[in-house]
N, C-alpha and C positions, 0 to 999 in steps of 0.2 A: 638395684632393680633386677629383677627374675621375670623370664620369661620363657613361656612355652607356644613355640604353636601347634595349634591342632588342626584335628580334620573337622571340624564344621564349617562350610558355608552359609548358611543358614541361618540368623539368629535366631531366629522362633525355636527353633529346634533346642539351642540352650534357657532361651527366656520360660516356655515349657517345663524345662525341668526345673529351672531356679525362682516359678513363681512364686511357689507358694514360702520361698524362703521368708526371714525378717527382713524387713528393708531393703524390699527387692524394687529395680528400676531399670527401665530397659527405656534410651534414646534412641527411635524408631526409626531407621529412615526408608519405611515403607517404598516410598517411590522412588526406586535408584537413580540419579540425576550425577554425572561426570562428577560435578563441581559441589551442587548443593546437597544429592543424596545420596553421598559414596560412601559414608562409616555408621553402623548404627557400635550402641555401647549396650552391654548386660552387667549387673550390677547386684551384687545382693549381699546381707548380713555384715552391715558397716560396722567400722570402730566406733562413730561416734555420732551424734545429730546435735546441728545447732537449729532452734527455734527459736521464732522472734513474734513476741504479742506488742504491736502496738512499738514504741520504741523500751519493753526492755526485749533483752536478749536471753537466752538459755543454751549453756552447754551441758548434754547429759540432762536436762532438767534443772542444773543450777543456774541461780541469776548470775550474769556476768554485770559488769561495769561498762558505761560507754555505750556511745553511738552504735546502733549493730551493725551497721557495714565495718565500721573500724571492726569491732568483736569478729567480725567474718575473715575480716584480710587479717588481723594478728593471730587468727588459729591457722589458715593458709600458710603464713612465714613459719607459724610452727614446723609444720612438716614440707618446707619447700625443698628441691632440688631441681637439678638439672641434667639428672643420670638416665635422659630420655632415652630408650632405645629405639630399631626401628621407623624412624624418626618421621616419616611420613603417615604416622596413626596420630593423630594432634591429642588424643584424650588415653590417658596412662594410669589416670589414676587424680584422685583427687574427693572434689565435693558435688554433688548432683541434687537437683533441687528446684524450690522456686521461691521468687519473689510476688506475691499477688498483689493484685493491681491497686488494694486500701492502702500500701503499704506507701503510696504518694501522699497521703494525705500527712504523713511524719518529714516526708522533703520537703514539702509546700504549704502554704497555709491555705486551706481549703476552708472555705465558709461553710456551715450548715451539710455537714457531710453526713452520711446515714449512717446510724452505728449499725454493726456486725450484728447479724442475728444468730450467730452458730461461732465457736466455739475453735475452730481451727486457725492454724498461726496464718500472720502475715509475711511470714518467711519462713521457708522449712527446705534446712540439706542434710542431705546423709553422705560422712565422709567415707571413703571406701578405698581399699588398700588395694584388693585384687579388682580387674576390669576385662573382661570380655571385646576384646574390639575387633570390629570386623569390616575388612577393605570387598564393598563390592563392586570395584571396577578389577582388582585382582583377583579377586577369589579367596585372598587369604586372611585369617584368624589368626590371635594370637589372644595367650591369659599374660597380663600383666599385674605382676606383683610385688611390691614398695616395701614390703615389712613394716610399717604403720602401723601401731601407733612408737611405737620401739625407735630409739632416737640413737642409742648404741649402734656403730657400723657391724657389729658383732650379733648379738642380739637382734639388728633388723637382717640380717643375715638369712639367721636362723628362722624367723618368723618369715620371713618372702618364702623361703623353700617349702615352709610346711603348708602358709596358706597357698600357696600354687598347687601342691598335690594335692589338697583335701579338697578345692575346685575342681582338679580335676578327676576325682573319684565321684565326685556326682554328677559330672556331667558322662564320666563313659565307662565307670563301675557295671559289672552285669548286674547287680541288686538294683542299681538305680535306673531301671527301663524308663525310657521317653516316656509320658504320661498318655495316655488318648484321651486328648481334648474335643468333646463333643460340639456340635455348634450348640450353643446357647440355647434354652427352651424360655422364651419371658412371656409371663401369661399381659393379657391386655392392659395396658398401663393407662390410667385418667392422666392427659397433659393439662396443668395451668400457666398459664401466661401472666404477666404482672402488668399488660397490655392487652384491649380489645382492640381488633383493627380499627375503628373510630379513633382512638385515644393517640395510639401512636398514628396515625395521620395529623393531629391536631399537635400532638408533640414536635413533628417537622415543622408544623406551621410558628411554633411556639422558638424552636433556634431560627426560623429565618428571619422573623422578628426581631431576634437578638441582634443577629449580621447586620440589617438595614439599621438596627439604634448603633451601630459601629463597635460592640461589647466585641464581637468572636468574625472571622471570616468560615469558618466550621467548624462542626464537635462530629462526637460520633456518639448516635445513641442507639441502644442496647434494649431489646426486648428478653425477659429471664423465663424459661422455662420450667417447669420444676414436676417432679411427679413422688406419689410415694413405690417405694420399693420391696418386694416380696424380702422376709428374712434368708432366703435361700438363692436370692439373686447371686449370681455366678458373674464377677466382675470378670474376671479374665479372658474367657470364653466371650462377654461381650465386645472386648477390646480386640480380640482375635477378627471381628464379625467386622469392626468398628475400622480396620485398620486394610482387611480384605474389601471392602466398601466403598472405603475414603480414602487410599495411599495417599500418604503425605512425605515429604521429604524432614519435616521436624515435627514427627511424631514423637509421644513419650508416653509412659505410663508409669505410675507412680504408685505402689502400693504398699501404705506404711500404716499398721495399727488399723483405727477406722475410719481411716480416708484414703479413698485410691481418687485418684485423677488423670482419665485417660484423654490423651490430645493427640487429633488429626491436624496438626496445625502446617500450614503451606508457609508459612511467614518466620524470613528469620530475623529478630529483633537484633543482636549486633553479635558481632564476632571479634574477637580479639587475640590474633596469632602472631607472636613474635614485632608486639607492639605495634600491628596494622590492622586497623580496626575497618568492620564492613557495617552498615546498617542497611537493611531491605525493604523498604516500607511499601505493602500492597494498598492500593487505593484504585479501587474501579472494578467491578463485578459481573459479568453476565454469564444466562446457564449456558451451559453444554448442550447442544444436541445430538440423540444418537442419527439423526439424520446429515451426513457431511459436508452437503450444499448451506443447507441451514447452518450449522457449528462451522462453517466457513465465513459465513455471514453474521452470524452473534460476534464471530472474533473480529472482524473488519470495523464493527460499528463500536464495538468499544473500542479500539485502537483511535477513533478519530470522535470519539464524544468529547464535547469541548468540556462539559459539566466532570466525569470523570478525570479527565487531563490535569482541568483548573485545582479538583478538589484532591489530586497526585500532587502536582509541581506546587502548594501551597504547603504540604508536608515534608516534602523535599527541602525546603527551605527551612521550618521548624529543625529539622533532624542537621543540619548542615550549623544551625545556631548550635544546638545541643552539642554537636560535636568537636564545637570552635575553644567548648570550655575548657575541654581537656586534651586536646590535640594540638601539636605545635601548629605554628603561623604558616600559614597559606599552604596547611597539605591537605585541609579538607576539601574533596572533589565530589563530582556529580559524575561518575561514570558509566552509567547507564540512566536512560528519563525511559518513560512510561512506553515499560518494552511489554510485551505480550509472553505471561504464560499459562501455560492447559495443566487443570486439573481433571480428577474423577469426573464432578460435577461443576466447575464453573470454570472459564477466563478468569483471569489477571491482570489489569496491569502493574509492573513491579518499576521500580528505581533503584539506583545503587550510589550510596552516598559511602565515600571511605575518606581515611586519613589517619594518621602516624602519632601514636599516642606518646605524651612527652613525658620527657624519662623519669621525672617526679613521681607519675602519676600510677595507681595500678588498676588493678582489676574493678575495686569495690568504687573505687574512684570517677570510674568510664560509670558503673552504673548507677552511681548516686547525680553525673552530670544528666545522662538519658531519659532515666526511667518517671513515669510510667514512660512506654514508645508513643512517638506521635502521631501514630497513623492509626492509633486507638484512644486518641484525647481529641485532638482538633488543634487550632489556633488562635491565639495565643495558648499555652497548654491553662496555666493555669485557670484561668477565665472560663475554657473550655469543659475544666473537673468539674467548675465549680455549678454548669450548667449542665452537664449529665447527673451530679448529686441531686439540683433540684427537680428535674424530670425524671430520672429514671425511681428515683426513692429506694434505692435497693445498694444496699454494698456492693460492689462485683466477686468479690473471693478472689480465686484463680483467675479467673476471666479476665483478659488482657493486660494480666500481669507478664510472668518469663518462666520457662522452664526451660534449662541446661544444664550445663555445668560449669563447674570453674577447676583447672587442673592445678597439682602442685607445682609446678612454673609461675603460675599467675595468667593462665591463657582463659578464655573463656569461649564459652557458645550458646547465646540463648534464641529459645524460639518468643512470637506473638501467641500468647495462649489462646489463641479463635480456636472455632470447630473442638471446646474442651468440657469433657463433662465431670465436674465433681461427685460421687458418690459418699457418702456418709449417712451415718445415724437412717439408714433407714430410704434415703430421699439420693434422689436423680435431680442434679440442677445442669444446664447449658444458657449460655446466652447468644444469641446473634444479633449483629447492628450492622450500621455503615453510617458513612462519613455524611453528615447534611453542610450541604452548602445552600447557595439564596439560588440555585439552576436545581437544585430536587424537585423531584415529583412527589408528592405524599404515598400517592398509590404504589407508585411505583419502588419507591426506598421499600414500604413495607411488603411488596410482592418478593423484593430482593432478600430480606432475610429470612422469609420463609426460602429463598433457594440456596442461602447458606444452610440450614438448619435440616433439609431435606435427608440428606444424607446419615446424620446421626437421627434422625426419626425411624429413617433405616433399618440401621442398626438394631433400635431396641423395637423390633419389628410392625412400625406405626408407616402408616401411611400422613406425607403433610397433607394431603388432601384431608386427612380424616381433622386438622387443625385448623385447617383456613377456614 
């Protein structure tokens, strides 16, 4: 391993210069937080992408053999080591990526599930030799470089040295000038919904129905947004907009060929450092006010809403199952319950489920027991798909699938794909939901995801009121 550090603070400052590369990725951690948003990662022009349609897999484009998480973990051992330097930066190098949320429908037998209308994988990572990382509680940067794909000590040698200085000639080269990124100009965009407010009011009423016939205690369902998009829509600049707006501590942006996927996402789906795994699951929402008495008071009353609590600690308990599969005997813990935290625009309440992944098991392993996360399915999980498939009618894509990564070690870090807008072929899609339990309000669940959704309407300079 090679490494250099530099003088950037900053990541925007190198994400700027390396967006327009190939296979550019920047893991955002917008909202600097001690613990949750202290490293963001810059990424670009990989050795290699694996893609996965459905259960085949693709390296490079060729069909591989095999389960794709297996195909994922036997190219990870490919290039494994443990020549961490630094050693307090957890992400050196590795695969970045995501798994979208159809992609449950190949773990679990999902009844009557909607096919895919569009054309992008159920799994897509780009593996990446050099990494950008960058500590904001120190202040400090570093380029990290592996010599990947080169398996020779020799030869990966030579290849870390080169590709370190050729990073770092773009990013501090005088020909290569920081870009001036404009803010964003989007002319009026038409929103459609896959939901009239009538519909999904009748949709809540439609799973608490469920809950009383004893099928589910909660799902979570998802209204989809979608709009068409100018051919000159400037994705970057809006992620820029997106990210000033919405800081988020597990932000990403993902722009690979014709799909970018920018996420403001608050929610980390699970962690896995040195075989101790975290999972964060958010359940319970109210807005922010800019008035302080009031946003003293939105946060008090979620803190003690019994309906939020119930519809948390029911989650808590799915994800404590999930984690029993692959975690030794009796380390899985509840280490924080339905704590309070402030975003841009809403409260939170979060929980904190951990425990000590057994030494059999690895990375693809933790997320083939997990995934989808359950504080974007409901409970039972699977019961739960199988009643957002028949209500919502829409695949979800990205949408509350994972975006992270997974390091050559075997470490990983994914976020909840919420607050995530997929761009392609032309088209703007987002979805917002929340968790229904038999204590929702119709009105009021559906007032709630327009206050999720506010913020990225934001962005692409719409008022929700001009929605609702």
């Amino acid at each position: 391993m090679w490494l250099q550090k530099i003088d950037l603070k900053d990541p925007l400052v190198a994400a700027d210069i390396l967006s327009s590369r190939p296979g550019f990725a920047f893991l955002d951690s917008a909202m600097h937080q001690e613990k949750l948003g202290r490293y963001s990662y810059v990424a670009a022009d990989p050795f290699a992408q694996l893609t996965v349609y459905g259960n085949q897999a693709y390296w490079n484009g060729l069909p591989e053999k095999g389960d794709p998480l297996d195909v994922l973990q036997r190219y990870l051992m490919q290039f494994a080591f443990d020549e961490t330097v630094e050693r307090h930066f957890p992400f050196q190098g590795g695969c970045i990526g995501y798994v979208g949320y159809d992609y449950g429908r190949c773990l679990e037998v999902i009844k009557d599930y909607p096919e895919k209308q569009d054309k992008e994988p159920d799994i897509s990572f780009c593996f990446y030799d050099v990494v950008l990382a960058f500590d904001h509680v120190t202040g400090e940067s570093y380029l990290f470089s592996s010599g990947f794909p080169e398996k020779k000590p020799e030869k990966r040698a030579v290849r870390a040295k080169k590709r370190l200085n050729q990073f770092y000639d773009w990013l501090f080269s005088p020909s290569n000038k920081t870009p001036v990124v404009e803010k964003p100009v989007i002319p009026s965009l038409k929103w459609q919904s896959n939901f009239t407010k009538e519909r999904y009011c009748q949709a809540i009423e439609t799973v608490k129905n469920y809950i009383r016939q004893g099928d589910i205690y909660q799902a979570n369902i998802a209204q989809s947004f979608s709009t068409e998009i100018p051919d000159d829509f400037q994705a970057w600049p809006f992620y820029r907009q997106l990210r000033h707006i919405n800081p988020a501590t597990f932000g990403a942006y993902l722009s690979w060929g014709d799909e970018v996927i920018a996420s403001a996402s608050p929610e980390r789906f699970v962690l896995l450092q040195d075989n101790h795994v975290e999972t964060r699951p958010i359940k319970g929402t109210s807005r922010r006010s800019s008035d302080p008495e009031e946003d003293r008071l939105a946060a008090e009353e979620l803190l003690h809403s019994d309906k939020d609590r119930a519809e948390n600690i029911m989650i808590v308990d799915l994800l404590r199952n999930d984690l029993s599969r692959v975690c030794t005997a009796d380390s899985v813990d509840v280490t924080g319950l339905c704590r309070l935290e402030s975003y841009a625009g809403v409260h939170h309440l979060v929980s904190v489920v951990t425990g000590e992944l057994r030494p059999e098991n690895s990375a693809s392993d933790l997320l083939r027991a997990c995934f989808p996360g359950g504080s974007i399915t409901g409970a039972p999980k699977i019961r739960a798909m199988e009643i957002i498939a028949e209500i919502e009618k829409l695949a979800r894509g990205v949408y509350c699938g994972s975006i992270g990564y997974i390091d050559f070690g075997g470490n990983l870090d994914f976020n909840i794909a919420i607050r995530t807008v997929t761009l392609s072929h032309n088209k703007a899609v987002f979805q917002v939901g929340g968790g229904i339990t038999l204590l929702s309000d119709p009105e009021a669940e559906y007032t709630e995801t327009l206050t999720k959704a506010a913020k990225i309407f934001e962005s692409f300079g719409t008022s929700v009121s001009e929605i609702a």
